[in-house]
C-alpha positions as CSV (number, residue, x, y, z in Angstrom):
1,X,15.1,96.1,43.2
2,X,14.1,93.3,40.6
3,X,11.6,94.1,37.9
4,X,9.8,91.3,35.8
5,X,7.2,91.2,33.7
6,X,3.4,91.3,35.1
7,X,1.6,88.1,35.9
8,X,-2.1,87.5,35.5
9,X,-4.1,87.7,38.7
10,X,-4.1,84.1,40.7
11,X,-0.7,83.3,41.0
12,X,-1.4,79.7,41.1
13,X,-3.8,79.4,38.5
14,X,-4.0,76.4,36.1
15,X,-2.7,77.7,32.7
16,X,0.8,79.3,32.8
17,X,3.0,81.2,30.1
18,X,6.3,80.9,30.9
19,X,7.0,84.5,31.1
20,X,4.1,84.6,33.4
21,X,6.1,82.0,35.6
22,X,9.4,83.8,36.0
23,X,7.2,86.9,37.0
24,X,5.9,85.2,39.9
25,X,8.9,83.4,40.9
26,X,10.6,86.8,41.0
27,X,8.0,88.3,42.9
28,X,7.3,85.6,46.1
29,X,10.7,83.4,45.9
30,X,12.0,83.7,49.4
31,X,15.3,83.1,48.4
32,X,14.9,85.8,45.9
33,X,13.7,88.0,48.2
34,X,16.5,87.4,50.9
35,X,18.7,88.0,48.7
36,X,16.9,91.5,48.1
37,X,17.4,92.3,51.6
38,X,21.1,91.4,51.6
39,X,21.3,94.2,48.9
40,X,19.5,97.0,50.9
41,X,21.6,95.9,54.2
42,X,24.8,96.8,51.8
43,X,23.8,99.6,51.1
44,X,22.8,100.5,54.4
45,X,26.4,99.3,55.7
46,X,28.1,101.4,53.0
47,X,26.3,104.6,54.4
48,X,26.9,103.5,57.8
49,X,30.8,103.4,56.6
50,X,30.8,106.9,55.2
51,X,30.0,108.4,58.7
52,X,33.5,107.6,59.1
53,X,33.9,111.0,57.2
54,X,31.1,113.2,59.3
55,X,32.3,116.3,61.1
56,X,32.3,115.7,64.7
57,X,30.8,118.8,66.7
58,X,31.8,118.5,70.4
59,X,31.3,121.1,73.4
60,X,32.1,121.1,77.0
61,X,31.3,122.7,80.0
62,X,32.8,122.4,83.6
63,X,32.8,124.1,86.9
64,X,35.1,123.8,90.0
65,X,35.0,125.1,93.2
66,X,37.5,124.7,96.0
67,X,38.0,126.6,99.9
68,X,41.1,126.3,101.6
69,X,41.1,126.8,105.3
70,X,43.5,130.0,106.4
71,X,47.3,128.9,107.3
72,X,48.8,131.1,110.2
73,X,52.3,132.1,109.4
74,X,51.6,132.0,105.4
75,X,52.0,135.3,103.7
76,X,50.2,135.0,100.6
77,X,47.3,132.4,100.5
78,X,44.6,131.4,98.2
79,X,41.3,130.8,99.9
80,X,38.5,130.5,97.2
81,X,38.2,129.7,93.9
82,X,35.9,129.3,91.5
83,X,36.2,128.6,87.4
84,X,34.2,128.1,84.8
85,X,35.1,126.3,81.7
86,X,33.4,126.3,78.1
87,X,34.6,124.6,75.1
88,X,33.4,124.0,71.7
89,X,35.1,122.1,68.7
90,X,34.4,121.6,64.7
91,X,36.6,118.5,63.5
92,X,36.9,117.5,60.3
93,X,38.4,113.9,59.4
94,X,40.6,113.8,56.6
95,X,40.2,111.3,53.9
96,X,44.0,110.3,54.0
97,X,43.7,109.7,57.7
98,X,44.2,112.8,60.0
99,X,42.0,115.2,61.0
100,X,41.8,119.0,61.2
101,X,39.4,121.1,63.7
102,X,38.9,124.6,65.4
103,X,38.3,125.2,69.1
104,X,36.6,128.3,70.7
105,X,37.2,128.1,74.6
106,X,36.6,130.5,77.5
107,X,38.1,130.1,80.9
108,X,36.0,132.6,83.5
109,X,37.7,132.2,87.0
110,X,37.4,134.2,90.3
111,X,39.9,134.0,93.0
112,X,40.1,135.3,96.4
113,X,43.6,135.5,98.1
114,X,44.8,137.0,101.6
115,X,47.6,138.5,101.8
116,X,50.2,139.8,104.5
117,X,50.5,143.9,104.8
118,X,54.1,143.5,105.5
119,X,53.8,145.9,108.6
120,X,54.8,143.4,111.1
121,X,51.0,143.6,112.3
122,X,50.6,140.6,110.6
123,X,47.2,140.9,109.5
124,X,46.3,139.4,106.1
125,X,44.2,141.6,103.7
126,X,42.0,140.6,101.6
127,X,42.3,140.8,97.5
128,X,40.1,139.1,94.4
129,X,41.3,138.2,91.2
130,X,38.9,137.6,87.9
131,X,40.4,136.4,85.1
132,X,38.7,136.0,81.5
133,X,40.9,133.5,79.7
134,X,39.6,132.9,75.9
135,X,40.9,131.1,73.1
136,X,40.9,130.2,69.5
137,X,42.8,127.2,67.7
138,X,43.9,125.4,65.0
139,X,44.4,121.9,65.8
140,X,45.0,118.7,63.4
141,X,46.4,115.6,64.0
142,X,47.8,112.9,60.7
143,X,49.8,109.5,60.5
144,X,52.9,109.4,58.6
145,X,53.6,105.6,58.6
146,X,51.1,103.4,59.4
147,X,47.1,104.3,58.8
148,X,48.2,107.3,56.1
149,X,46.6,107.0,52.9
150,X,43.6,106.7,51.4
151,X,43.3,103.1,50.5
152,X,44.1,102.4,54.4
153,X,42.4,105.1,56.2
154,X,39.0,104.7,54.4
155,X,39.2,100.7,54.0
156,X,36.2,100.5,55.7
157,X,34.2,102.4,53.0
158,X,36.0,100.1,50.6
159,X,35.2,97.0,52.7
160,X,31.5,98.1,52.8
161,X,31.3,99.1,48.9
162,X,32.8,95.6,48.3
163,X,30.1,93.8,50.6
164,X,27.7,96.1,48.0
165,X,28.7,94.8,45.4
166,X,29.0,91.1,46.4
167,X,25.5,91.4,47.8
168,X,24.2,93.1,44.4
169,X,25.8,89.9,42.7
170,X,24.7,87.3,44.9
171,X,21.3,88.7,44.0
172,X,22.1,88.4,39.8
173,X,23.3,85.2,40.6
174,X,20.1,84.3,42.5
175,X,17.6,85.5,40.0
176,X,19.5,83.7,37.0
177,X,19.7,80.4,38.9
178,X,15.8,81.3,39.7
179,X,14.8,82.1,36.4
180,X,16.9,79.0,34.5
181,X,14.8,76.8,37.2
182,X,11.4,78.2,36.5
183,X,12.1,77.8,33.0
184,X,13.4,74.6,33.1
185,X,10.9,73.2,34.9
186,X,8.2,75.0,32.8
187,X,9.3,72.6,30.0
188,X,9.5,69.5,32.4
189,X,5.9,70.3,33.3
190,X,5.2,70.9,29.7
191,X,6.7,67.8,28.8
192,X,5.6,65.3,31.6
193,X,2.0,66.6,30.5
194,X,2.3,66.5,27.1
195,X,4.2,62.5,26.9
196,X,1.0,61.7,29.9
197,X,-1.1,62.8,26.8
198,X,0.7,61.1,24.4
199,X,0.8,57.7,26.8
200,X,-3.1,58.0,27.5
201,X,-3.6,58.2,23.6
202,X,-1.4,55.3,22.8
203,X,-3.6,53.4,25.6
204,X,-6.9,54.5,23.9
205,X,-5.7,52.9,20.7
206,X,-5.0,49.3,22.6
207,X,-8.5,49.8,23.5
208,X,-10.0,51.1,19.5
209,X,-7.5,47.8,18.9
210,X,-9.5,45.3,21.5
211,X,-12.7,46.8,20.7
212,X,-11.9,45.5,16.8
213,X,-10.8,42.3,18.3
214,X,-13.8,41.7,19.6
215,X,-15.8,42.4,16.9
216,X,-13.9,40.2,15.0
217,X,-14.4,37.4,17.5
218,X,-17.7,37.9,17.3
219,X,-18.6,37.7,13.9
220,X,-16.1,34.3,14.4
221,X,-13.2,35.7,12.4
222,X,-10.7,35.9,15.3
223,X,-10.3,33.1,18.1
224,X,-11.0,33.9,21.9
225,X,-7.9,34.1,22.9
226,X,-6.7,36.3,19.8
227,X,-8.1,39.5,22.5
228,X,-5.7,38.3,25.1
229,X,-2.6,39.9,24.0
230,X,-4.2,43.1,23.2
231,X,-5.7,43.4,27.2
232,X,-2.3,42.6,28.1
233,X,-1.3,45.7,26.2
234,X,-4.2,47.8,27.6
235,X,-3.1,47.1,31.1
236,X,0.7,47.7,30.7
237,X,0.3,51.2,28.7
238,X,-2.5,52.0,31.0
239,X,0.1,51.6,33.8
240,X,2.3,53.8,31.8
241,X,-0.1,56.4,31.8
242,X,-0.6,56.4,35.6
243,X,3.2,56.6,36.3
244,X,3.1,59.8,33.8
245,X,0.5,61.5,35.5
246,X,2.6,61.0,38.5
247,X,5.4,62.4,37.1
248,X,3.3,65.3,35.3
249,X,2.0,66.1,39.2
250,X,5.8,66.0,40.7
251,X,6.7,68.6,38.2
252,X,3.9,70.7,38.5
253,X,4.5,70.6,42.4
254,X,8.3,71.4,42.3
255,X,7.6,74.4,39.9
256,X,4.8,75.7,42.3
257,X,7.7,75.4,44.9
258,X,9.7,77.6,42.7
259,X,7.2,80.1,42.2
260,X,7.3,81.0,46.0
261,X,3.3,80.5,46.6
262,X,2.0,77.8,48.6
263,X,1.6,74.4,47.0
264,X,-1.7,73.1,47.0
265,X,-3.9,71.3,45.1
266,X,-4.5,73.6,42.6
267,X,-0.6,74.9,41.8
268,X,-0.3,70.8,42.0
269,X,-2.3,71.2,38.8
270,X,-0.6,73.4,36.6
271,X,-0.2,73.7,32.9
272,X,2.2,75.5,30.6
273,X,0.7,76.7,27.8
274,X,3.6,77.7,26.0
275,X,4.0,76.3,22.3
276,X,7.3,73.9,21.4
277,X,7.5,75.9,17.8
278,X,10.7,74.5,16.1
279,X,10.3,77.9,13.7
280,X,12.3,79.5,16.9
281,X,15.0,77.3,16.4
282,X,17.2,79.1,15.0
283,X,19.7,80.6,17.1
284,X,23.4,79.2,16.2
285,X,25.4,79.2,18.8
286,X,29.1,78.9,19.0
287,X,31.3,77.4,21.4
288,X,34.1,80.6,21.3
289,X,31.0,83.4,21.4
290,X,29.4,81.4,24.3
291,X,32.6,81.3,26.4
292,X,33.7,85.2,25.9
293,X,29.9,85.9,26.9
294,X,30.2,84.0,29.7
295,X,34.3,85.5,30.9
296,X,32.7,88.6,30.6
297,X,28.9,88.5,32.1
298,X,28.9,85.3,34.4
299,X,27.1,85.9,37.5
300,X,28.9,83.2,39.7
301,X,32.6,84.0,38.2
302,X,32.1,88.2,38.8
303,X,30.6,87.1,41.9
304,X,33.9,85.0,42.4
305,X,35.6,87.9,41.3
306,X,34.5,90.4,43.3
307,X,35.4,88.4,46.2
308,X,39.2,88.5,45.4
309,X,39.1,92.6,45.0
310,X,37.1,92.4,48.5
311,X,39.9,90.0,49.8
312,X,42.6,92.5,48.2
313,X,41.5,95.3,50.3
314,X,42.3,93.5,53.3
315,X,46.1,92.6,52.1
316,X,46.6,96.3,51.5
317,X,45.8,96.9,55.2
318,X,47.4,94.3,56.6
319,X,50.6,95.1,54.4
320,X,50.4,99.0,55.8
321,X,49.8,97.7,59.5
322,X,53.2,96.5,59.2
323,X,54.6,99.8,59.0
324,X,55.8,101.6,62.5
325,X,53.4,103.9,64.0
326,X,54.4,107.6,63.5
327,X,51.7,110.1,64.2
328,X,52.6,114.0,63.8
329,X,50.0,116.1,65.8
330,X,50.2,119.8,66.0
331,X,48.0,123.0,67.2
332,X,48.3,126.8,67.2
333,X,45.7,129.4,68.1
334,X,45.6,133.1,69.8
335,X,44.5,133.8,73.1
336,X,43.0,136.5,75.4
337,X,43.6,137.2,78.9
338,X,41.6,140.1,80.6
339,X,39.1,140.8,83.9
340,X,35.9,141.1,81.6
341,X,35.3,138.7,78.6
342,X,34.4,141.2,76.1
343,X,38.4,142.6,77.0
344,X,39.3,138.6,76.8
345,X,37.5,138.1,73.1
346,X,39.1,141.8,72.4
347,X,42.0,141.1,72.4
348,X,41.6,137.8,69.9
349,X,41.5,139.8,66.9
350,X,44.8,141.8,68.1
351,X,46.9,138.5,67.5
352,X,50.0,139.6,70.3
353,X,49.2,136.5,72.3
354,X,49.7,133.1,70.6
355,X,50.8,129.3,71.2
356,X,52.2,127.0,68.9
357,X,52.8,123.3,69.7
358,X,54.2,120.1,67.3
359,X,54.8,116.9,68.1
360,X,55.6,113.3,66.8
361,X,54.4,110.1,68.6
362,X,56.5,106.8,68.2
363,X,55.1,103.6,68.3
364,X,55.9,99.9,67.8
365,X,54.8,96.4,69.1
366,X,57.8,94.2,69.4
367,X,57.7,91.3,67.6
368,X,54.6,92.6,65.7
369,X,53.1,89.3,65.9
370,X,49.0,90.6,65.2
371,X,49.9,92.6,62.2
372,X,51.8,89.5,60.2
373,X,48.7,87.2,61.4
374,X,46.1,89.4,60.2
375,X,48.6,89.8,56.7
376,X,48.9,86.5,56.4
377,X,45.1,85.5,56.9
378,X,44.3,88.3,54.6
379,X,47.2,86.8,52.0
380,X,45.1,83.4,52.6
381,X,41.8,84.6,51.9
382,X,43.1,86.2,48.3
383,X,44.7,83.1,47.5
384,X,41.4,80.6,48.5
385,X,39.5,83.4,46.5
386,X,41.3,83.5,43.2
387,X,41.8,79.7,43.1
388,X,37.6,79.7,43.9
389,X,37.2,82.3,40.7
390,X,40.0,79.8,38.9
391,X,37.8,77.1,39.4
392,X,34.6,78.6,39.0
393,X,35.9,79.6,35.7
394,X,36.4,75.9,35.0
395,X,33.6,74.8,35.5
396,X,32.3,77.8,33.6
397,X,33.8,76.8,30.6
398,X,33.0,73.3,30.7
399,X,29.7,73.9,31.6
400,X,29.2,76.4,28.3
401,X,31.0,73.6,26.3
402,X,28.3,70.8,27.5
403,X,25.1,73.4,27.0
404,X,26.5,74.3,23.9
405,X,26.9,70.5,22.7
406,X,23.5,69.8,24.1
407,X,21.5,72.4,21.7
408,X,23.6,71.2,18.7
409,X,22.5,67.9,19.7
410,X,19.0,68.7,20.2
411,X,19.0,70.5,16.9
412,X,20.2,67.2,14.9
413,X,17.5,65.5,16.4
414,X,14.9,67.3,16.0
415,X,15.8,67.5,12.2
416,X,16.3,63.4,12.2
417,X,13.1,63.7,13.3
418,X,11.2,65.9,11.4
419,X,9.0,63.7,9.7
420,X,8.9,60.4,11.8
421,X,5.3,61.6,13.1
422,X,4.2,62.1,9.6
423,X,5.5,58.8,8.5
424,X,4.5,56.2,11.5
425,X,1.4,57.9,11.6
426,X,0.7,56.5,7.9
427,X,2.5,53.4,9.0
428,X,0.1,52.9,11.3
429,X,-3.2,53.3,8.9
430,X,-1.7,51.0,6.6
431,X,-1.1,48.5,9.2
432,X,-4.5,49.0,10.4
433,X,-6.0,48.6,6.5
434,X,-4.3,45.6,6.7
435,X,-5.6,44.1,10.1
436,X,-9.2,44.7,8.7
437,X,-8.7,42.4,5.9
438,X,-6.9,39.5,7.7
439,X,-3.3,40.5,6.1
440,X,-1.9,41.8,9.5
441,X,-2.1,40.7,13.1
442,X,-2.5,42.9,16.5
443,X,1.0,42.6,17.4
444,X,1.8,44.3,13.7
445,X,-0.8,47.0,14.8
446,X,0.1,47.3,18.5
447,X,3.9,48.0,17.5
448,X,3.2,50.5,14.7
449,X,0.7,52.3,17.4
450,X,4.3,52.0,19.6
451,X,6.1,53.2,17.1
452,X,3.7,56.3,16.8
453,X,3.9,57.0,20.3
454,X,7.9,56.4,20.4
455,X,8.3,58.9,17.3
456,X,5.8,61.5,19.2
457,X,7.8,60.9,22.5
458,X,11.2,61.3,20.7
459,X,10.0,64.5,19.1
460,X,8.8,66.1,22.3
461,X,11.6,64.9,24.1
462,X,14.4,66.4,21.3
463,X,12.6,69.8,21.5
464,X,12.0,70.4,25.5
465,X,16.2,69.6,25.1
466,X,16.9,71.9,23.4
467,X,15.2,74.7,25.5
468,X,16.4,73.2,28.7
469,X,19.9,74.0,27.2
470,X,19.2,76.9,26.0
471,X,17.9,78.5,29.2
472,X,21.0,77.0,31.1
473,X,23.5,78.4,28.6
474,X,21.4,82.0,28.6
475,X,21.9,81.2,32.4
476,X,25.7,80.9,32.7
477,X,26.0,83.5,29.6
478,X,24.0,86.2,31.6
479,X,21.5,86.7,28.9
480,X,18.8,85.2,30.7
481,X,17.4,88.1,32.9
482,X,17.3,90.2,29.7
483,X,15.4,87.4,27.9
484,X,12.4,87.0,30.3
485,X,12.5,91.1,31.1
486,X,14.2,90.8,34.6
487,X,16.0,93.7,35.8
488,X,18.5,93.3,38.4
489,X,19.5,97.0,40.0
């Protein structure tokens, strides 16, 4: 089950939180969702595994009639029969391999015989035997080579508690890569909206520049052609602008994609309303506590990881299948023999009439040529998976060690960059002051409006950075899912 934080109502509405973002996304991704299902279906397997360990109730019943025609000359001679045969049976399966059950059974048969008077008349007389066979047993049956043990005998649970536990990382693994995407493409939005802006001003100010121009031409201060350059500059960052808002509508699109609803015009459109507040910047984050975060809570690597004890399991089977089969079964139980059943069940509790059997059953394959190929593809299997969690811990680490860089990086920029705003913003007064009294030109103004837009740009850019890389290191360090209130069980 995955828990996130509530969303507003209108899952594709125009103004976004973040937060409110992730909650959808976990709530409609598909691939979120599938892996959801992958979850219950282990847990499903793993009580379809523990059957294995279900008492088994059996009972039988049977009836047989025969009639043998009369043979002249035979002294004794059976000529009908009929039997009745009931059985029922409680077996337990033991854990280490074997099992252990009682039987009840009642044999009720009828028999009619002829036999010869011995008086040389050689008439056969007539004679009918019941019988009320009943009986009680102990039976159990255990391997003492192959199959014995625990670890072999219930590999299947194991198998199925391991295909749990993959599934219930797969899914951690899926809503970390989910919830780093969301959030990354939050800011992308964020910041594909906010530079459109920031391009759209710097094309208004061409305009406020041209608009001055003209003035100035006509009043004759300024030539004709002294508006030329400054349409030329209209244009271009007027082009600029329309390739933002391009960009702005791609990024808005892919993180309606992410959140699972359909895209349409309207998720097309959407904003992130979140603040870029350098005050949260604080976080300092270390290469060495990074790493040991990420050894220990990684989804991928103890996703990697499970996969090796899961491929282990297998090993430990095929190593025991090498082993001869040798299988010791033995029962023992009292009976009672009488004409009337309640004589036949009598005569259980008495005891005088028992039977005992043991016995040992040999078996080997020659050449044993399916157990070594199932060892050795389960020896494969452990070996692809711990050189999979060997590189997935590579790329962990180096991973970790480029996030890490990246929010130093973002952090020295943003502090280089503290107060370019402050400063080409009166840059670009002064330049202006001096345009109005003739001591400046329009390229001097257009390039400090540039230089405005550039430091803006830069600032925005330095900041969405550094949360980009922070939500990718939270990612591989498994904080992420506590950070945005996701709760993988």
């Amino acid at each position: 089950m995955l828990d996130a934080p509530s969303a507003t109502a209108g899952d594709a509405g125009r103004s976004l939180g973040i937060g409110q973002a992730v909650a959808m996304a976990v709530r409609h991704n598909p691939k979120l969702a599938a892996a959801s299902i992958a979850v219950v279906s282990g847990d499903e397997g793993i009580l379809a595994a523990s059957g294995i360990d279900d008492f088994l109730w059996d009972a039988s019943a049977g009836w047989a009639r025969s009639r043998n025609a009369i043979v002249p000359g035979t002294p004794v001679q059976q000529t009908h029969s009929d039997e009745l045969l009931l059985s029922t049976a409680l077996t337990r399966p033991l854990a280490t391999g074997g099992a252990l059950g009682l039987r009840l059974s009642a044999d009720l048969s009828q028999v009619d015989y002829l036999s010869d008077l011995g008086d040389g008349s050689g008439r056969l007389a007539p004679s009918t035997v019941d019988t009320r066979l009943t009986s009680l047993s102990l039976f159990g049956s255990h391997p003492l080579l192959r199959g014995a043990g625990t670890n072999t005998a219930r590999a299947q649970r194991r198998r199925a508690r391991a295909a749990r536990d993959i599934a219930g990382l797969q899914r951690e693994a899926v809503a970390a890569g989910l919830v780093r995407d969301v959030v990354v493409a939050c800011w992308n939005t964020l910041l594909t909206a906010e530079e459109t802006e920031i391009r759209r001003a710097l094309t208004d100010s061409a305009r406020q520049q041209l608009q001055a121009v003209q003035a100035g031409i006509g009043v004759g201060k300024q030539p004709p052609s002294a508006a030329a350059e400054v349409a030329v500059a209209v244009a271009l960052r007027q082009d600029d602008a329309i390739v933002g808002e391009d960009a702005a509508r791609a990024a808005s699109i892919e993180l309606a994609r992410l959140l699972g609803g359909g895209v349409d015009e309207p998720a097309a459109e959407t904003k992130i309303v979140d603040p870029l507040d350098p005050a949260a910047i604080d976080r300092d984050w270390s290469f060495e506590n990074a790493v040991a975060a990420a050894m220990e809570r990684n989804p991928e690597l103890a996703l990697a990881r499970a996969r090796g004890q899961a491929a282990t399991i297998d090993v430990e089977v095929g190593e025991n299948g090498l082993l001869p089969q040798l299988d010791l079964a033995a029962s023992g139980g009292i009976r009672g023999n009488a004409d009337n059943f309640g004589g036949a069940l009598g005569q259980l509790g008495g005891g005088r009439s028992y039977d005992v059997q043991v016995g040992l059953v040999f078996q080997e394959p020659i050449g044993r040529r399916s157990a070594k190929g199932s060892l050795g593809v389960a020896r494969a299997e452990r070996t692809r998976a711990k050189l999979s969690e060997a590189d997935i811990t590579a790329q962990v680490r180096s991973a970790v060690l480029r996030q890490v860089g990246l929010i130093k990086t973002a952090g020295r920029r943003i502090g280089a960059l503290s107060e370019t705003v402050t400063a080409a913003t009166l840059d670009l007064d002064a330049e202006r002051a001096r345009f109005l009294v003739g001591r400046a030109t329009n390229f001097d103004v257009l390039r400090r409006q540039e230089e405005l837009a550039q430091a803006r740009i830069h600032v925005l850019h330095a900041k969405v950075d550094y949360w980009c890389a922070t939500a990718s290191l939270e990612a591989l360090t498994g904080e992420i899912l506590g950070h945005y209130g996701v709760v993988v069980q």
